[in-house]
MARDREN-804020 format. One line per field, with one value per residue (C-alpha): residue in three letters; chain; residue number from 1; x, y, z. Coordinates in nm, 2 decimals, always signed. Layout:
code = ala,...
unit = A,...
pos = NUM,...
c1 = X,...
c2 = Y,...
c3 = Z,...
***
This chain:
code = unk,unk,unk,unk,unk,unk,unk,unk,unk,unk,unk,unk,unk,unk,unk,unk,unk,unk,unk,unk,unk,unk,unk,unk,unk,unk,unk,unk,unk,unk,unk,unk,unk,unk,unk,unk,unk,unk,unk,unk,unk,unk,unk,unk,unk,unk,unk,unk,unk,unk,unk,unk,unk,unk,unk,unk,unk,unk,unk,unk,unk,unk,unk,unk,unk,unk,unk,unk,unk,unk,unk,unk,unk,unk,unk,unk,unk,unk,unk,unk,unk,unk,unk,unk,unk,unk,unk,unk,unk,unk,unk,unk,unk,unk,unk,unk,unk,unk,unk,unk,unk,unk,unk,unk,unk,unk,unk,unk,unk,unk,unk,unk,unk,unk,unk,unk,unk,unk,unk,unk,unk,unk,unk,unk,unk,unk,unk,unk,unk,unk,unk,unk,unk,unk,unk,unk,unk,unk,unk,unk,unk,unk,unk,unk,unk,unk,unk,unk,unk,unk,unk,unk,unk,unk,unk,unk,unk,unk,unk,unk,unk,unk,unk,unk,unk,unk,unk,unk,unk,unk,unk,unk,unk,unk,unk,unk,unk,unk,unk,unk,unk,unk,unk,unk,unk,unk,unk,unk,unk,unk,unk,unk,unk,unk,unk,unk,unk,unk,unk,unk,unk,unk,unk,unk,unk,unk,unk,unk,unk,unk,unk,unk,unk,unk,unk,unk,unk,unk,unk,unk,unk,unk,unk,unk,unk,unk,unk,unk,unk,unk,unk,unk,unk,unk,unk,unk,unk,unk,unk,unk,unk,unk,unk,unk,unk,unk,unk,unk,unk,unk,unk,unk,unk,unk,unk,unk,unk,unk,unk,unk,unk,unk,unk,unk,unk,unk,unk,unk,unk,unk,unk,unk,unk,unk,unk,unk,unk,unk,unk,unk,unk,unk,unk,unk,unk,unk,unk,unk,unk,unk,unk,unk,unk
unit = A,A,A,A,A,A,A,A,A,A,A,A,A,A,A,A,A,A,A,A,A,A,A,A,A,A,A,A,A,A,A,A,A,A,A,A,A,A,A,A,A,A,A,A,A,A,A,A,A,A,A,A,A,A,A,A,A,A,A,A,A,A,A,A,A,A,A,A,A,A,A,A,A,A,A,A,A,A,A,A,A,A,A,A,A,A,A,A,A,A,A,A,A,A,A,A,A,A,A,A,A,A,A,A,A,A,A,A,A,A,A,A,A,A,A,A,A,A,A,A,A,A,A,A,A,A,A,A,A,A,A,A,A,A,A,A,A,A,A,A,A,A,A,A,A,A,A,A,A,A,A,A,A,A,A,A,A,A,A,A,A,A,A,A,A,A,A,A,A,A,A,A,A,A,A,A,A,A,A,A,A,A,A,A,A,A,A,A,A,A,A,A,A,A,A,A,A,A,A,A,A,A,A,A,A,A,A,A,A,A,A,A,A,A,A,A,A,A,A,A,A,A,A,A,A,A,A,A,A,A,A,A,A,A,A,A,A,A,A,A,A,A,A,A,A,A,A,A,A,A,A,A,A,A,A,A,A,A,A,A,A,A,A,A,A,A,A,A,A,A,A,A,A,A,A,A,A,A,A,A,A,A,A,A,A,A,A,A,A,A,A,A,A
pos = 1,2,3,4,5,6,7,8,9,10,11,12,13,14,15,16,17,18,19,20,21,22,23,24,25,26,27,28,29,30,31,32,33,34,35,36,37,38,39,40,41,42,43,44,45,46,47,48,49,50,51,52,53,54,55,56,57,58,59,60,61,62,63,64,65,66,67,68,69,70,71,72,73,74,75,76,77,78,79,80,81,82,83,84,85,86,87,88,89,90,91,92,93,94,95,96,97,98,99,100,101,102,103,104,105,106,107,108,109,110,111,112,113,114,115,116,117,118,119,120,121,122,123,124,125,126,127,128,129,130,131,132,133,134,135,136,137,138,139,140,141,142,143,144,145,146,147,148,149,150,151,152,153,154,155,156,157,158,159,160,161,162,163,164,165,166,167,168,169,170,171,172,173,174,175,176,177,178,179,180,181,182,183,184,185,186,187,188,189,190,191,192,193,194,195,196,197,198,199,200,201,202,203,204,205,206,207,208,209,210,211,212,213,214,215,216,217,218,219,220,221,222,223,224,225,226,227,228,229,230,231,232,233,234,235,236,237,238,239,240,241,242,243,244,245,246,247,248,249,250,251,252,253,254,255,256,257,258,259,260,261,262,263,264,265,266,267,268,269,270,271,272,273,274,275,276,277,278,279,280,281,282,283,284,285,286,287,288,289,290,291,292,293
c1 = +0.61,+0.64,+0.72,+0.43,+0.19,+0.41,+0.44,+0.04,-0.09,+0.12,-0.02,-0.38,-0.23,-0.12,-0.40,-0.73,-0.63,-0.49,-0.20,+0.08,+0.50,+0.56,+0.26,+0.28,+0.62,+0.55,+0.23,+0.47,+0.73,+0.46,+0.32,+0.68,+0.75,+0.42,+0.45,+0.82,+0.62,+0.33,+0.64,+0.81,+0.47,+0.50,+0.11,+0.02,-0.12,-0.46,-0.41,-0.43,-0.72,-0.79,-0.54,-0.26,-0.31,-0.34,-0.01,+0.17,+0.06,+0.14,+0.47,+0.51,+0.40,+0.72,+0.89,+0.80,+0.69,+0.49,+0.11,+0.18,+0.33,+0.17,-0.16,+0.02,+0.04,-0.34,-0.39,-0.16,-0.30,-0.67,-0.56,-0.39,-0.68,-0.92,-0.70,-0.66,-1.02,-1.15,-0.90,-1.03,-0.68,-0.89,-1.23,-1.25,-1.16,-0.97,-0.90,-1.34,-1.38,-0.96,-0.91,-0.65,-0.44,-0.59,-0.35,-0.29,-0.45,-0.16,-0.21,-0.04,+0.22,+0.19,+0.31,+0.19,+0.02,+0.32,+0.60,+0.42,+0.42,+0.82,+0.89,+0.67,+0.87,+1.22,+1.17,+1.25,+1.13,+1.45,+1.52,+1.33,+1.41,+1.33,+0.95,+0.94,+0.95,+0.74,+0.44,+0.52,+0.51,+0.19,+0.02,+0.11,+0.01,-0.31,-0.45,-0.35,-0.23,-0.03,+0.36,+0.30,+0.00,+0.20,+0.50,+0.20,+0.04,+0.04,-0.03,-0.35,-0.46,-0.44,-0.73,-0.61,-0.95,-1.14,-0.89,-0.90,-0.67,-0.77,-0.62,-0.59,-0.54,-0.55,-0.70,-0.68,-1.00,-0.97,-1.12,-1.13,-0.93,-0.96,-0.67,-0.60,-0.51,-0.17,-0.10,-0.26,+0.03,+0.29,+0.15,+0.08,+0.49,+0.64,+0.44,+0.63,+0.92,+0.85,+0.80,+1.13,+1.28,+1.04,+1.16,+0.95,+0.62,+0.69,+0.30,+0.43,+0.36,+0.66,+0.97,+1.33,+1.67,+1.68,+1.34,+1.14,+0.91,+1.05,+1.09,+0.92,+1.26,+1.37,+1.07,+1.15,+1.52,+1.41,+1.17,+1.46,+1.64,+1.41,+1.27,+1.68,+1.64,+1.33,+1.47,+1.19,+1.40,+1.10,+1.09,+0.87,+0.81,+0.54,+0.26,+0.35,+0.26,-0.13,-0.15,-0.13,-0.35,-0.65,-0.55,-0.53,-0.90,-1.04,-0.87,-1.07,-1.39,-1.43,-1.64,-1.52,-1.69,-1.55,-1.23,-1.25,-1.36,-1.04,-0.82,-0.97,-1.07,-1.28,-1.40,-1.45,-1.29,-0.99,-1.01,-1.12,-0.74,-0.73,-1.04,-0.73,-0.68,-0.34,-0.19,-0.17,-0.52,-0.64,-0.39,-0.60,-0.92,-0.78,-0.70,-0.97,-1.25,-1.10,-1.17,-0.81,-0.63
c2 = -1.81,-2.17,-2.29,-2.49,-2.20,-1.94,-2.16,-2.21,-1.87,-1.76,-2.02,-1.88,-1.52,-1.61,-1.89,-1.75,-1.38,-1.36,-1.12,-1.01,-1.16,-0.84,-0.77,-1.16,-1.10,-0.80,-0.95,-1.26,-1.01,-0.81,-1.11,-1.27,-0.93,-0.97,-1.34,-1.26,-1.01,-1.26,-1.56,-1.23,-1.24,-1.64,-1.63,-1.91,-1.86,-1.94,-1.73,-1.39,-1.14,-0.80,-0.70,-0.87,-0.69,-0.33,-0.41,-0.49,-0.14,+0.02,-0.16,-0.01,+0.36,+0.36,+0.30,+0.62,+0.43,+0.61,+0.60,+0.39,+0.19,+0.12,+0.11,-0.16,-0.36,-0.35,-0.40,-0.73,-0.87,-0.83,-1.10,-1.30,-1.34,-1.40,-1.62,-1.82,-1.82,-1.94,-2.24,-2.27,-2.16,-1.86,-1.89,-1.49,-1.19,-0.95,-0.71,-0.63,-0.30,-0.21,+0.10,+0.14,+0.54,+0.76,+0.86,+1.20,+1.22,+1.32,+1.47,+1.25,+1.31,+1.39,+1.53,+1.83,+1.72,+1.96,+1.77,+1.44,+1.52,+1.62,+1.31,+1.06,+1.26,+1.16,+0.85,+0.88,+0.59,+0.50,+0.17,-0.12,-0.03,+0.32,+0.23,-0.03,+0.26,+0.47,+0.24,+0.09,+0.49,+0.60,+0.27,+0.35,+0.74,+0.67,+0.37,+0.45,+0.09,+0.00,-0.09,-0.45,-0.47,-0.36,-0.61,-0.88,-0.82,-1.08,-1.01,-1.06,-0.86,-0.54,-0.53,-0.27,-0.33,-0.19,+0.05,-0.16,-0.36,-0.63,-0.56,-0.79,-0.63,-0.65,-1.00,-1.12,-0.85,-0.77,-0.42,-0.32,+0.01,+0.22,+0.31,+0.67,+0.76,+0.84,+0.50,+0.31,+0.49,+0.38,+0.04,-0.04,+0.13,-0.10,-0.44,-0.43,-0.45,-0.68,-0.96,-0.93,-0.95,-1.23,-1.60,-1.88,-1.98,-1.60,-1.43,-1.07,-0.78,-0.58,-0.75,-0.69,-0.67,-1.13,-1.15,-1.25,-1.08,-0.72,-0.66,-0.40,-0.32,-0.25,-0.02,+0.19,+0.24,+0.34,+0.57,+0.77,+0.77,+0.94,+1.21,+1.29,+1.36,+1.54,+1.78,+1.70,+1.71,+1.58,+1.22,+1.04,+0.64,+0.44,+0.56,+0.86,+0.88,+0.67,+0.92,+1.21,+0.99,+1.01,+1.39,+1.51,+1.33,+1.49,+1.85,+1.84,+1.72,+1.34,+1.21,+1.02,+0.68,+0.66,+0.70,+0.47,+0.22,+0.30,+0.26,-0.07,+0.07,-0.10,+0.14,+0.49,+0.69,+0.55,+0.78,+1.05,+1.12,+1.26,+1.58,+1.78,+2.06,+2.10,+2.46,+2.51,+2.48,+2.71,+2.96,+2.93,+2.92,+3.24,+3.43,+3.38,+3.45,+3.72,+4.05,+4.17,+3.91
c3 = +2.13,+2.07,+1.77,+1.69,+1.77,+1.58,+1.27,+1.28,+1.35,+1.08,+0.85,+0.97,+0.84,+0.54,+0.43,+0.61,+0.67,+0.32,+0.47,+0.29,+0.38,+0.52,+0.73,+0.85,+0.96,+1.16,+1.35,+1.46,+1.62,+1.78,+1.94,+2.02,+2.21,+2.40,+2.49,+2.64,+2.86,+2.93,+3.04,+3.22,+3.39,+3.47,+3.28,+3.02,+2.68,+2.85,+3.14,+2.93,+3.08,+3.02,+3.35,+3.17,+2.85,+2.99,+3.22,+2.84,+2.71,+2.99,+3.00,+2.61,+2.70,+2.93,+2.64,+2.51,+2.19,+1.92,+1.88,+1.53,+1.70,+2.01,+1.74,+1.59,+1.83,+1.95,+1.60,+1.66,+1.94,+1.85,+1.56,+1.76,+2.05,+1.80,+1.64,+2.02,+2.10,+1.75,+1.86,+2.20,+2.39,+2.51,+2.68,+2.62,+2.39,+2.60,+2.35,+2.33,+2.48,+2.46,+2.20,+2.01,+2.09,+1.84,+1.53,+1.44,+1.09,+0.85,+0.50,+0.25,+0.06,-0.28,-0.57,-0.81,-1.15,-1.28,-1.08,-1.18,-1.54,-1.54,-1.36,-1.65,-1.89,-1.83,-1.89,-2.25,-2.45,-2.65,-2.56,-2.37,-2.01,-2.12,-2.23,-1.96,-1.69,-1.90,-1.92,-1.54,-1.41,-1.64,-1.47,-1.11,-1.16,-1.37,-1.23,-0.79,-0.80,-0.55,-0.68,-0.54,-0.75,-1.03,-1.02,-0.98,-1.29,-1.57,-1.94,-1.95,-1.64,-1.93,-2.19,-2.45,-2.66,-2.35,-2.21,-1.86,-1.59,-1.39,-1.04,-0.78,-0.43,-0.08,+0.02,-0.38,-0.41,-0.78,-0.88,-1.28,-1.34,-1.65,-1.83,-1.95,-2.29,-2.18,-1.99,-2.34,-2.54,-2.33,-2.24,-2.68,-2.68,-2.43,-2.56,-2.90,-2.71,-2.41,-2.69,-2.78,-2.41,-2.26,-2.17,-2.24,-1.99,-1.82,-1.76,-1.61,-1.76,-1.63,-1.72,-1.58,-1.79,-1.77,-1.92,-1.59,-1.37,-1.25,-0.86,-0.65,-0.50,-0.94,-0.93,-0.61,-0.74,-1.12,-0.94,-0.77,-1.07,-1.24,-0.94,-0.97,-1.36,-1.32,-1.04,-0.80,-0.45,-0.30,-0.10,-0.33,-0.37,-0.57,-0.32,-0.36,-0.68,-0.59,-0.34,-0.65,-0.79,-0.53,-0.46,-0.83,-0.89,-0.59,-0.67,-1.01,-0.84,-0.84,-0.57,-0.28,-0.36,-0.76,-0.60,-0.34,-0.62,-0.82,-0.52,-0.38,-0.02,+0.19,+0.35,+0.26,+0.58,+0.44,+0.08,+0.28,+0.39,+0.02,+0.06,+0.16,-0.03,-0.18,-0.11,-0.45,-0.55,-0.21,-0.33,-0.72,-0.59,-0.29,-0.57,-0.80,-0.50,-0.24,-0.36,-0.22,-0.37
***
């Protein structure tokens, strides 16, 4: 790609697509990898057609790469050759009628409301860092935010008066969360504390050891720390614990559109990955229905 069109379509991702660093970074080295095929090919930017484009899948099928990732990549180009045609490089959209391999739909994984509640409870809340993790884990399991999300929030995203957070998600859409009685202790717990720690002009809610804003990397690794204490062998990370979120909700009968609210999807088939039913909950309602139970 060159290097006036990479720096500008990723200007277009970040500015007009309102993309995340890390999802930027991947579309540029999706389309870097298809333009090497497309110069391979002796073709121009202009020259792309629907031929070309099925010759690149094909070239990645023989790769035996995975439908995620081949997925991806469709996913990749479609922004890119919208992005080339809304800029007049293209004349067409090759990628109209191409479909993307269909994805095996996976349940998510999540943990028990039993495993959840042993893992909230090692944090003791003894010193700062203690009620820091306490409050930052009763926010990511009883709001489904999304640790990014989390790290990003300022002090005045959290209204204690009326139990709520101000989230701002995907694409800066903000969506109002309530905030559980649980999460309100730990929060009102933490605050006395995080006045003590905070340097001057700093805004985030979630404050690391220096007094500035805490990392999403701090997050995952005080995460592990405390799956270890809990004895919860499971692999777990921050979405693991929205995903328990959505799952728990449903379990207990929320309906689909409340909690796609609370998570900030933008479309509901997204929040139905979570009407699985966790083998827990079939064995309860198994043994409370079958007659030879």
């Amino acid at each position: 790609m060159k290097p006036k069109l990479a720096d500008n379509f990723g200007v277009y991702l970040r500015q007009e697509k309102n993309l995340s660093a890390l999802t930027v970074k991947s579309y540029l080295s999706d389309i870097r990898d298809f333009l090497q095929f497309l110069s391979s090919q002796k073709r121009h930017v202009s020259e792309i057609d629907y031929p070309v484009v099925r010759g690149y899948l094909a070239a990645l099928q023989r790769k035996s790469l995975a439908r995620s990732t081949l997925a991806r990549r469709v996913a990749s180009l479609r922004v890119f050759f919208h992005y080339l045609y809304l800029k007049g490089n293209l004349t067409n959209f090759p990628l109209m009628s191409l479909r993307a391999p269909k994805l095996e739909k996976r349940i998510p994984s999540f943990l028990e409301e039993d495993e959840v509640a042993r893992l909230l409870e090692s944090a003791e809340r003894k010193n700062f860092s203690g009620l820091r993790d306490r409050a930052a884990l009763e926010l990511l399991y009883g709001t489904g935010m999304r640790v990014a999300e989390l790290v990003n929030l300022d002090l005045e995203n959290v209204d204690l008066r009326e139990e709520i957070v101000k989230i701002k998600g995907k694409r800066d859409k903000e969506r109002i969360v309530p905030l559980g009685r649980w999460a309100m202790d730990a929060l009102t717990q933490y605050l006395e504390e995080r006045e003590r720690k905070i340097q001057q002009g700093v805004k985030a809610l979630f404050l690391n050891k220096s007094g500035t804003r805490l990392s999403d990397r701090a997050v995952r690794k005080r995460l592990s720390k405390y799956l270890e204490l809990a004895g919860i062998s499971k692999s777990a990370s921050p979405h693991t614990l929205r995903h328990s979120f959505a799952t728990h909700l449903i379990n207990r009968g929320a309906d689909l559109r409340s909690v796609q609210e609370l998570l900030g999807h933008e479309r509901i088939s997204t929040t139905q990955i979570y009407t699985h039913i966790s083998p827990k909950r079939l064995k309860e309602v198994y043994e409370k229905a079958h007659p030879r139970a």
